[in-house]
C-alpha positions as semicolon CSV with decimal commas, in nm:
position;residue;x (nm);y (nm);z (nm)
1;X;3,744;0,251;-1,988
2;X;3,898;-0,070;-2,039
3;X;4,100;-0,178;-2,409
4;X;3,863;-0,487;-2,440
5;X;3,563;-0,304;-2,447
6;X;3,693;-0,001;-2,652
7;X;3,819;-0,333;-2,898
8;X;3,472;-0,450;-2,838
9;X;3,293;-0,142;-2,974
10;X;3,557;-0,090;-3,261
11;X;3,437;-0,428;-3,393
12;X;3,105;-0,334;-3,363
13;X;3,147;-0,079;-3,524
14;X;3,294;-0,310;-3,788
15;X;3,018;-0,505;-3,820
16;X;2,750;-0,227;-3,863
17;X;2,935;-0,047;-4,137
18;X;2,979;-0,356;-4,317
19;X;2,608;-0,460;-4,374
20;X;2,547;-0,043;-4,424
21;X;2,803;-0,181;-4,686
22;X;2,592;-0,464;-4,848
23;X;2,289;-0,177;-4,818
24;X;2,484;0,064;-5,033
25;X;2,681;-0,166;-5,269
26;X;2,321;-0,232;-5,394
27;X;2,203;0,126;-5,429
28;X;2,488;0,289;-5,540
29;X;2,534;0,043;-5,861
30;X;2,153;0,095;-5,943
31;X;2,208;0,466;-5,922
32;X;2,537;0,459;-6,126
33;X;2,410;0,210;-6,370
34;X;2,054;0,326;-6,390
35;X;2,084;0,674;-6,258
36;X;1,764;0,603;-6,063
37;X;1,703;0,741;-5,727
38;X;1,542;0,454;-5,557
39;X;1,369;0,529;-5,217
40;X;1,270;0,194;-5,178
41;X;1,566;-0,003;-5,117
42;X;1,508;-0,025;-4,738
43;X;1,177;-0,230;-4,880
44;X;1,342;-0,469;-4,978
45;X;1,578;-0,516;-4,709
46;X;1,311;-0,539;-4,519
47;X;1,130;-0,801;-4,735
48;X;1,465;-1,018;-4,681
49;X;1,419;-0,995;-4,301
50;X;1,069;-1,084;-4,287
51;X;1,117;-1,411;-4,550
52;X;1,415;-1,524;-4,344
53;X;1,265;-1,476;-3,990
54;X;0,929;-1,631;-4,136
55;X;1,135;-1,933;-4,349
56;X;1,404;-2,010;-4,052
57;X;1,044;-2,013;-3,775
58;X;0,891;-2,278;-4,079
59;X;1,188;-2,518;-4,081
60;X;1,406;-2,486;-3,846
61;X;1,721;-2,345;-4,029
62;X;1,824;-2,027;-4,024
63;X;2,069;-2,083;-4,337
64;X;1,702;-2,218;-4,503
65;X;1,556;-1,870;-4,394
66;X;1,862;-1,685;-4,532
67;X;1,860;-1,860;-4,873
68;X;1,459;-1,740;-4,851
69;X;1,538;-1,391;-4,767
70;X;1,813;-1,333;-4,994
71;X;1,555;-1,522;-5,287
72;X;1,250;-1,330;-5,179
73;X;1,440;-0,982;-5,202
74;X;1,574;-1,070;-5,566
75;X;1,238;-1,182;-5,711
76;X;1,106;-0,849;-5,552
77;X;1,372;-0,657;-5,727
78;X;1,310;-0,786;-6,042
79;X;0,967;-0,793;-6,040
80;X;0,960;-0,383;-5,894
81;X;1,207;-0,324;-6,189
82;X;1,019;-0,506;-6,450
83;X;0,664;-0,374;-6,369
84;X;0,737;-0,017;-6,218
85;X;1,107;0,069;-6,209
86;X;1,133;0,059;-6,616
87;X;0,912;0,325;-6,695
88;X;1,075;0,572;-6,463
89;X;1,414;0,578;-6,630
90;X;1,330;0,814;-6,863
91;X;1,156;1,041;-6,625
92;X;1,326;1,334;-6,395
93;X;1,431;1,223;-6,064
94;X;1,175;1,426;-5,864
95;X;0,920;1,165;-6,038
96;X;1,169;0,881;-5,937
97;X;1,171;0,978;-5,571
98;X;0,750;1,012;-5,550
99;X;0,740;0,662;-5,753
100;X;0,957;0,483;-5,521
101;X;0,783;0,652;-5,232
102;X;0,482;0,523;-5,318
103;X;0,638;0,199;-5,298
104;X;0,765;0,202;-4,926
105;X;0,389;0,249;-4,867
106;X;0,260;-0,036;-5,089
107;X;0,515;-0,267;-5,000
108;X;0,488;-0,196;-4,612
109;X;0,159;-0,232;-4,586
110;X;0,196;-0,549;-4,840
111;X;0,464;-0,700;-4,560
112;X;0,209;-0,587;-4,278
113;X;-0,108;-0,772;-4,458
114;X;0,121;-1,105;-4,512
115;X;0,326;-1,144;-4,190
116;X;0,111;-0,949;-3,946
117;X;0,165;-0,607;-3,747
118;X;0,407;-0,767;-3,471
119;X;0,730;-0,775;-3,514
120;X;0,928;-1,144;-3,550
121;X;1,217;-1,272;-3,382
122;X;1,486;-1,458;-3,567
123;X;1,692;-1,652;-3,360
124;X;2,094;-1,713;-3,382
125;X;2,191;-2,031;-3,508
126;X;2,289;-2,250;-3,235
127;X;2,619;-2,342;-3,405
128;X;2,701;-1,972;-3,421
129;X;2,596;-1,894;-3,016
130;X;2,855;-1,743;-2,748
131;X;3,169;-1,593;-2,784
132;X;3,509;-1,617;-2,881
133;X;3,822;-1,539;-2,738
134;X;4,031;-1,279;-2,954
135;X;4,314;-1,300;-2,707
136;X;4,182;-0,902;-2,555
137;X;3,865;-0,994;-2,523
138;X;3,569;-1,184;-2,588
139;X;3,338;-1,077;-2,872
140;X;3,028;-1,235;-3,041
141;X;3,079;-1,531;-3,231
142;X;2,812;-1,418;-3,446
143;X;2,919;-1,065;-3,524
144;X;3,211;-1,205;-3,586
145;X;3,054;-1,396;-3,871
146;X;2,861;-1,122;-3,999
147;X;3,186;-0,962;-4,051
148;X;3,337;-1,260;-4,203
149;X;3,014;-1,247;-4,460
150;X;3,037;-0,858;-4,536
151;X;3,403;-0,874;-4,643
152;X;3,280;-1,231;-4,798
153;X;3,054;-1,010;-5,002
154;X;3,280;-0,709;-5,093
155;X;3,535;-0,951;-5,247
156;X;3,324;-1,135;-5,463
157;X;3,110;-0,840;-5,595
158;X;3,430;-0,671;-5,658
159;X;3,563;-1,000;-5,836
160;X;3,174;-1,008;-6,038
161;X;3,243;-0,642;-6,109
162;X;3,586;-0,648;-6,203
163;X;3,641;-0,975;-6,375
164;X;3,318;-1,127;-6,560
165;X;3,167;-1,037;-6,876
166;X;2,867;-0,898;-6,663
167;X;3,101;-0,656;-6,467
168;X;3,216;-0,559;-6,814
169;X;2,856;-0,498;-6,900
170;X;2,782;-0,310;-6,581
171;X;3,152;-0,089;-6,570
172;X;3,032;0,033;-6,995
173;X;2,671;0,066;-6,855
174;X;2,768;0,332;-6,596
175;X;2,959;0,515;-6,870
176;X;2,776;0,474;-7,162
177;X;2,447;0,301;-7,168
178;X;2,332;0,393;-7,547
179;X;2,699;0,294;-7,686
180;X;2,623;-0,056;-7,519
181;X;2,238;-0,104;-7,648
182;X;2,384;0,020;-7,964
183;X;2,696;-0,252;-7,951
184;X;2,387;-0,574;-7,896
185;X;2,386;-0,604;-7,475
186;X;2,005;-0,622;-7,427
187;X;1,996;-0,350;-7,163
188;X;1,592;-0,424;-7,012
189;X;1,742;-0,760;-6,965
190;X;2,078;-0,600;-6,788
191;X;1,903;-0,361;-6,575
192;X;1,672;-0,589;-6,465
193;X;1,994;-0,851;-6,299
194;X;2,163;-0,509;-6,149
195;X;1,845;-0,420;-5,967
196;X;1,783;-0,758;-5,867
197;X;2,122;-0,811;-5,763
198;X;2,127;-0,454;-5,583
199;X;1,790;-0,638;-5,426
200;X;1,978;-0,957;-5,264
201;X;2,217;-0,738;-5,070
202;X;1,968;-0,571;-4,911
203;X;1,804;-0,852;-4,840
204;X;2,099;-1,059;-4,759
205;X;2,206;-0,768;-4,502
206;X;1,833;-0,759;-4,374
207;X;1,873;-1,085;-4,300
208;X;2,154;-1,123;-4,117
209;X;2,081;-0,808;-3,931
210;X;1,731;-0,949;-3,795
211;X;1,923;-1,266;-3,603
212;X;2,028;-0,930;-3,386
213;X;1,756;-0,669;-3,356
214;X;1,355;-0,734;-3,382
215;X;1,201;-0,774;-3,786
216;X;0,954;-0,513;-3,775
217;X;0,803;-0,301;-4,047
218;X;0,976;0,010;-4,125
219;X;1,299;-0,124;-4,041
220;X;1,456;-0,027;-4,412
221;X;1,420;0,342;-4,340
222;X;1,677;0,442;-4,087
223;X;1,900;0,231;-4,286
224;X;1,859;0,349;-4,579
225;X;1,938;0,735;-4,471
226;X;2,273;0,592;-4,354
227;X;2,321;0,405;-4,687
228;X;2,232;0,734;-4,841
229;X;2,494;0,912;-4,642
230;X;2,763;0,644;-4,715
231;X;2,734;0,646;-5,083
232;X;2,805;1,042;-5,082
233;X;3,055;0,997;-4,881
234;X;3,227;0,717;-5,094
235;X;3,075;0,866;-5,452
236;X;2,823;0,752;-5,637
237;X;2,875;0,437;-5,863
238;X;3,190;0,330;-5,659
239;X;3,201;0,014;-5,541
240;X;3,487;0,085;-5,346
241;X;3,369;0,418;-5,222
242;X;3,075;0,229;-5,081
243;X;3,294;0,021;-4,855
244;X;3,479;0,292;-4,750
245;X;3,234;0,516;-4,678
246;X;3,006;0,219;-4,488
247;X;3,288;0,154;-4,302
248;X;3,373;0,529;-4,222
249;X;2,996;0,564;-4,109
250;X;2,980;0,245;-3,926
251;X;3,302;0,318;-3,698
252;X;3,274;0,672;-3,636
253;X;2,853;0,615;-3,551
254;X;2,912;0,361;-3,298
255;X;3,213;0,514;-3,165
256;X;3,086;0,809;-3,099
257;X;2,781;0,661;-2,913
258;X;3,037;0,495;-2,690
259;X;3,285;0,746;-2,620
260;X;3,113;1,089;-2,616
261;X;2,869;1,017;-2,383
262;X;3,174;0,913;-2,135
263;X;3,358;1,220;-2,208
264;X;3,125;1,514;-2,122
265;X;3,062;1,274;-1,796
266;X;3,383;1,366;-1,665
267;X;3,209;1,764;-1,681
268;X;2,849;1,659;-1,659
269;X;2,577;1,508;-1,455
270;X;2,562;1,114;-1,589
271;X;2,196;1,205;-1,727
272;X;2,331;1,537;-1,917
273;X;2,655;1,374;-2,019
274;X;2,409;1,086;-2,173
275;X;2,165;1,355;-2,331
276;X;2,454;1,558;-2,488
277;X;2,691;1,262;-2,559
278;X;2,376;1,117;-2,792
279;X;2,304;1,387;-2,960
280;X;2,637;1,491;-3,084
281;X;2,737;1,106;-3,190
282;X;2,388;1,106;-3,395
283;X;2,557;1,404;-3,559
284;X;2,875;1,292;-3,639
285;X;2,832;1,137;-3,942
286;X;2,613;1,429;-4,073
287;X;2,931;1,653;-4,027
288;X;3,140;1,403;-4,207
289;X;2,934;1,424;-4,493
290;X;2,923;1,768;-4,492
291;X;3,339;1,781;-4,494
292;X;3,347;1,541;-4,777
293;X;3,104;1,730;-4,988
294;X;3,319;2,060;-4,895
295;X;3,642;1,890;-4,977
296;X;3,534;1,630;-5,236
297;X;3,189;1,719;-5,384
298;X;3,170;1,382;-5,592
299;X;3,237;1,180;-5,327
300;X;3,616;1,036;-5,184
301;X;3,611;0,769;-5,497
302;X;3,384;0,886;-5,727
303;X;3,282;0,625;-6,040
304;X;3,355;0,892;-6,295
305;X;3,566;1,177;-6,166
């Protein structure tokens, strides 16, 4: 095994934790704001792949199609929140989770009746094509970007979070949303901007993701048990948690995939070192979670400890 592709995968694995980043930035302010348990978040990062594949195909930019993606997924937010979310707040979680199950379905099959059953293709932007040379080796010029854009991301929502009046509004939310009603902050009208804004991450990281893997329906899901796992991992409500945790997830996932499967070959048949390498990466961060929760039951930087 050579250091540039070991430097390869470590960037890779990078790159996936920090869009499982913009994934659970979104969900775990919603839940620590809101304390709603919403299932379908992986909708709507699915709605932002299918706007920007189907925007980017109609002109002929792909920053056009992001722009429509990361648009399309807050207007879905809001409008979810506005119509369907509200009234759940209120209710027990076990009637959150069936809610916002029901919406995967609706909003699937709504995506499936608009865009079609096949899956689109979003294409790289031509200016961001090839490689570039980091000296040990050469890695995606593109990845590289989407790097560049999650830690883009992470410092400005920690700036919006940390130094506006609406982070303000969001940090007292989390803590205590009846003293802030109470003190004049219109809180239909603040809940509605944290899910929406919770929305254009996901969509934003839908986005970007479908320039390197097919925009199909159902794409949300497996991404949003990983987003799941992150924001236990980091604690609930914690901005920072979530990036620690995505990144956690994202390194330890994809190097597992790439080292395992080469270590029980040196033991194994290639085909059984593959089989068993596989499985035990897929499990990984499972047993990471399960140590945190062991060690740390609210999480490694939980919002309220």
């Amino acid at each position: 095994m050579s250091l540039a592709l070991f430097i390869e995968q470590l960037l890779n694995g990078v790159q996936f934790g920090l869009m499982l980043f913009l994934m659970s930035a979104g969900l775990t302010l919603v839940f620590g704001v809101m304390g709603l348990i919403n299932l379908a978040h992986g909708s709507l990062y699915m709605i932002g792949a299918f706007f920007c594949a189907a925007a980017a195909a109609a002109t002929g930019s792909f920053w056009l199609g992001l722009v429509a993606g990361l648009a399309a997924a807050a207007a879905a937010g809001a409008i979810i929140e506005i119509t369907v979310i509200r009234r759940l707040y209120d209710r027990d979680h076990l009637d959150q989770v069936l809610a916002t199950f029901a919406l995967i379905l609706i909003l699937s099959e709504g995506v499936r009746m608009i865009f079609g059953p096949f899956p689109l293709y979003l294409n790289v932007p031509d200016s961001l094509r090839g490689t570039i040379d980091l000296g040990i080796t050469q890695y995606s010029l593109y990845r590289l970007t989407l790097i560049g854009f999650g830690i883009a991301v992470a410092v400005g929502l920690w700036l919006l979070i940390a130094r506006t009046r609406l982070g303000i509004r969001i940090r007292a939310g989390e803590n205590d949303r009846e003293m802030i009603a109470a003190l004049g902050v219109n809180i239909r009208v603040l809940y509605t901007v944290v899910f929406a804004l919770g929305a254009a991450l996901a969509g934003l990281a839908g986005a970007l993701v479908g320039a390197i893997q097919s925009v199909q329906v159902g794409m949300g899901e497996p991404v949003l048990i990983l987003a799941f796992v992150v924001i236990v991992i980091g604690g609930i409500g914690s901005i920072k948690g979530a990036m620690v945790g995505a990144l956690m997830v994202g390194v330890i996932d994809t190097m597992g995939r790439f080292l395992l499967p080469r270590f029980f070959a040196t033991f194994l048949e290639p085909s059984q070192a593959m089989g068993v390498g596989a499985a035990l990466a897929s499990m990984l961060i499972y047993v990471l979670m399960a140590l945190v929760l062991v060690l740390r039951p609210k999480g490694l930087f939980p919002a309220h400890a």
